[in-house]
C-alpha positions as CSV (number, residue, x, y, z in Angstrom):
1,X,0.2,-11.9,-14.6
2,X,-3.1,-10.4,-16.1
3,X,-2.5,-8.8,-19.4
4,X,0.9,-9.5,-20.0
5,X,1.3,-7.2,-16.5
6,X,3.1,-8.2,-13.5
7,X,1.4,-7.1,-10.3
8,X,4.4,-6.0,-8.0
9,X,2.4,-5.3,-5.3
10,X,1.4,-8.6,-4.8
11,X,4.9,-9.6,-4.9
12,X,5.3,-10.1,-0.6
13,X,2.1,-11.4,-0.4
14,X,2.7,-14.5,-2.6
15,X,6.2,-14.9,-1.1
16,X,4.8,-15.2,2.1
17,X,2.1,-17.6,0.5
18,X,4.2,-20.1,-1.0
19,X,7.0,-19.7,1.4
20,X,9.6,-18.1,-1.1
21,X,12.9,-17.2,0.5
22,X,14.2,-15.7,-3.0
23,X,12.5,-13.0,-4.0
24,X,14.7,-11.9,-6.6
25,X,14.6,-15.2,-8.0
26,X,11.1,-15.7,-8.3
27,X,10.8,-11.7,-10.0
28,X,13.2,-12.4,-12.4
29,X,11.5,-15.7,-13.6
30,X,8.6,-13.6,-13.7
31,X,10.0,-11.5,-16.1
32,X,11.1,-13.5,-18.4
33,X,7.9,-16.0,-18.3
34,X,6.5,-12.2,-19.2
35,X,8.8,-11.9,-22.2
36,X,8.4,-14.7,-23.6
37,X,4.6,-15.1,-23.7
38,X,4.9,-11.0,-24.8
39,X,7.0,-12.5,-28.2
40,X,4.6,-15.6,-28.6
41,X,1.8,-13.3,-29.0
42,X,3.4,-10.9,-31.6
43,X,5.0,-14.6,-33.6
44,X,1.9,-16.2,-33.6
């Protein structure tokens, strides 16, 4: 995440990296760590 943007492209790439057999998973995780760090920022 760069910017509070998720790089979908990159997506296979790490999956294949890291050996993740749940892609869906790890997107949705990456969403919601993307949400929450989004509200942080606007709370203080």
């Amino acid at each position: 995440m760069l910017g509070g943007q998720i790089d979908w492209s990159a997506l296979p790439v790490i999956c294949d990296i890291l050996d993740i057999v749940d892609p869906e998973t790890l997107a949705r995780d990456l969403v919601t760590m993307r949400d929450h760090f989004a509200r942080q920022t606007k709370h203080g």
